[in-house]
C-alpha angles and dihedrals in degrees: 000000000000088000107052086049092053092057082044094061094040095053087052097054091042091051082062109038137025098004092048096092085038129110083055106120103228089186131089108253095267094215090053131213082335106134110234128228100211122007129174115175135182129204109151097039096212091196141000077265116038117174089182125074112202108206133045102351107163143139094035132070098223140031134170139178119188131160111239100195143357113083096263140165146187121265124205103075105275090316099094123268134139124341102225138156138193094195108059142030092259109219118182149193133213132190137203122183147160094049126127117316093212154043124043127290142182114237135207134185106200121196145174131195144160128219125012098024124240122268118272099241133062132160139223116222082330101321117112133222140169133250129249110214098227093172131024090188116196127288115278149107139109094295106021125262119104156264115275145173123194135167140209121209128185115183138217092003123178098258104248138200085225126042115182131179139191139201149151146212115234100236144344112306107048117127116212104225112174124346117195123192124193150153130215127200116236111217120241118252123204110210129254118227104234122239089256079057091057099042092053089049092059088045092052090047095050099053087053090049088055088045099052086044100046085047096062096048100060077043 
C-alpha cells in the first residue's frame, strides 16, 4: 500500500515537473527523409503495456510496447506519460507486425529516457546490435542522470511478419519517454559491370572475330 501511494505520488509530481516538456523528439529522424514501410511510435506511453501507439502508426497492422520486468509504472497521473521505476533494473519489448513479407529493409528501434540512460544492446527477433547515442540531451531528472535519445539500426534485414525487439535500461531510475519503431526498404540495385568486365568482353569478342576471319579464308 505504501508503495503504490508513494508512485502515486511520484507520477503526480513528474507529470508536473521534469517529464512536462518531455515525448518531444530533440534528435534529428535517424533514417532520414527515407520513407518507411511500416512505423509505430509512442510518446505519451498510456500503460506498462500499451498495444496501441498513439502517433504516426502506419504501414503494419499491429505494435506493442510492455515492460517485462522492473517494477515500473506510468507517470502523469493516470494521462500517459513515461514508464519508470526506482526499484528494479526495467527491461522492455516492442513489437511491430503486418508489414511487407518480403524484400530487405533497414530497421531501427528509436528511444527517449530521463534519468539513468538505457543499456547499450538490443536485438532484433534475436540478433543484437548496438546503440548510437543521436542525442546526449542535457542533465536533469528526478535523480540525475540525463536526457537522452539512442538508436538502434539493423541493415539489410529479411523482411519479416513479426518484428520484436528487446531492450533494457542499465539500472533502477531510468524513465522510458518515447519509443519509435520503424523499417525502412532498402532499393534494389542492379548491378553495374565493372570497366575489367567490359575489357574481357571485347577481348572475347575479338578472338571470335580472328577466328571467324581466319576460318573463311582456309574456306
Amino acid at each position: 500500500m505504501k508503495l503504490s501511494a508513494l508512485a502515486l505520488a511520484l507520477g503526480m509530481a513528474f507529470s508536473g515537473s521534469a517529464f512536462a516538456a518531455a515525448a518531444t523528439w530533440n534528435s534529428a529522424t535517424p533514417w532520414g527523409s527515407d520513407a518507411t514501410a511500416s512505423f509505430a511510435q509512442w510518446s505519451a506511453i498510456e500503460s506498462i503495456n500499451d498495444t496501441t501507439p498513439d502517433a504516426g502508426f502506419s504501414g503494419a497492422t499491429s505494435a506493442s510496447l510492455r515492460e517485462t520486468s522492473g517494477n515500473g509504472f506510468v507517470t502523469g497521473g493516470g494521462l500517459g506519460g513515461n514508464i519508470y521505476s526506482f526499484t528494479g533494473t526495467t527491461t522492455f519489448t516492442a513489437t511491430l507486425g503486418g508489414g511487407a513479407t518480403t524484400g530487405l529493409f533497414d530497421v531501427y528501434l528509436r528511444i527517449g529516457t530521463i534519468g539513468e540512460v538505457a543499456g547499450t544492446s538490443a536485438t532484433l527477433n534475436g540478433t543484437a546490435a548496438t546503440s548510437v547515442v543521436w542525442d546526449g540531451g542535457a542533465a536533469g531528472g528526478p535523480f540525475g542522470g540525463a536526457a537522452q535519445e539512442v538508436y538502434w539500426k539493423w541493415e539489410d534485414v529479411s523482411a519479416s511478419s513479426l518484428y520484436t525487439f528487446n531492450f533494457a535500461a542499465i539500472g533502477p531510475h531510468m524513465s522510458l519517454d518515447q519509443v519509435a519503431l520503424a523499417t525502412v526498404s532498402v532499393p534494389t540495385v542492379t548491378p553495374v559491370p565493372e570497366p575489367e568486365a567490359f575489357s574481357m568482353m571485347a577481348l572475347g569478342l575479338g578472338l571470335m572475330a580472328f577466328v571467324a576471319r581466319r576460318s573463311s579464308k582456309k574456306a
